[in-house]
N, C-alpha and C positions, 0 to 999 in steps of 0.2 A: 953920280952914277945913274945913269937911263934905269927906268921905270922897271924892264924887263930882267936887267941883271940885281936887282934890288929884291926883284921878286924870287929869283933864283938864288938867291943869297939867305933868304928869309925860309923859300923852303928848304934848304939842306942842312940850314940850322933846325929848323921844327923835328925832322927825319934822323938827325941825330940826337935830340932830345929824346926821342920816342924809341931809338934803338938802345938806348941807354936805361931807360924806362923797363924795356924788357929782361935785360941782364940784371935787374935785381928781383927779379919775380923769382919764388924757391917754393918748389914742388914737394911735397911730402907722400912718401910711398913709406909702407907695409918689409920689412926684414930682418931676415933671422938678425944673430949676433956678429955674425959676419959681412953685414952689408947686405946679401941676397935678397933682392925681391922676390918676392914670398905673395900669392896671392891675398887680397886683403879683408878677406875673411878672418885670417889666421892672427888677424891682432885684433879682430871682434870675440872671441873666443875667449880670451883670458890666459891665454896658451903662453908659458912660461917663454923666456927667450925669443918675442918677440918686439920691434921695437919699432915707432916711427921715425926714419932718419928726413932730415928736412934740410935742403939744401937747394943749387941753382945744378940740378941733375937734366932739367929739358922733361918734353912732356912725353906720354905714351912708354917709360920703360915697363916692359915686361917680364912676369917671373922669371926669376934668372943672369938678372941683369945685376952687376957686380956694382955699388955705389959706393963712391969715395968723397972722403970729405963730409962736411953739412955737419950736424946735430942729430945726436936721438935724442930719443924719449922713451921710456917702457910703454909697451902700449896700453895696458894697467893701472899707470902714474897720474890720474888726473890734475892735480896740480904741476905736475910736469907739464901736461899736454896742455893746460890754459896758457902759462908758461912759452911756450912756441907757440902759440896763437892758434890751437888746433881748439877743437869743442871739447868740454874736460869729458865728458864720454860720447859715448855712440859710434857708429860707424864714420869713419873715413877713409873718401877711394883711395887708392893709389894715384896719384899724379894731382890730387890737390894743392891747389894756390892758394899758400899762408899766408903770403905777405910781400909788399913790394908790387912794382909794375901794373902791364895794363890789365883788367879782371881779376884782382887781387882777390874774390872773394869766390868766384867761380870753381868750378871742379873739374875734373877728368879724371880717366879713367883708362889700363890698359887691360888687355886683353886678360882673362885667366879668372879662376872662380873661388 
């Protein structure tokens, strides 16, 4: 195999490595009992019925945004939340990276207060 196709073999394997990388990154946002994202305030609070759901949602959802699938957690539960790999208290944004993929320890955040 020439030099050139070896090399283009090598990158589209690395590119799919890395996109596969991605798909296991799971974001943790702030939501009622229904799914709803919920500014994330509202699980700093102590505020009954709220809960972190932790799944592979993508980044930036904001209040309002219906989540299916993933894990909760109360937001209360510290041993819960060590548990899914969140900090057993304190604040966490919405659109946090718990685990998995590239920036796994990084944060985000979507709009709303």
């Amino acid at each position: 195999m020439p030099l050139g196709r070896s090399y283009l073999a090598l990158a589209a394997l690395a590119m799919t490595g890395g996109l596969s990388a991605c798909a296991r990154e799971k974001q943790t946002y702030c939501a009622d009992a229904n799914g709803v994202v919920v500014p994330d305030s509202r699980c700093d609070d102590g505020s009954p019925g709220h809960y972190y759901y932790t799944g592979s949602y993508g980044r930036g959802r904001a209040p309002g945004y219906r989540l299916s699938g993933g894990s909760r957690v109360a937001s209360t539960d510290s041993i819960g939340r060590s548990n899914a790999g969140l900090p057993s208290t304190g604040h966490v944004s919405n659109g946090h990276v718990s685990s998995g993929g590239f920036g796994s320890s990084s944060h985000g955040s979507s709009s709303g207060g």
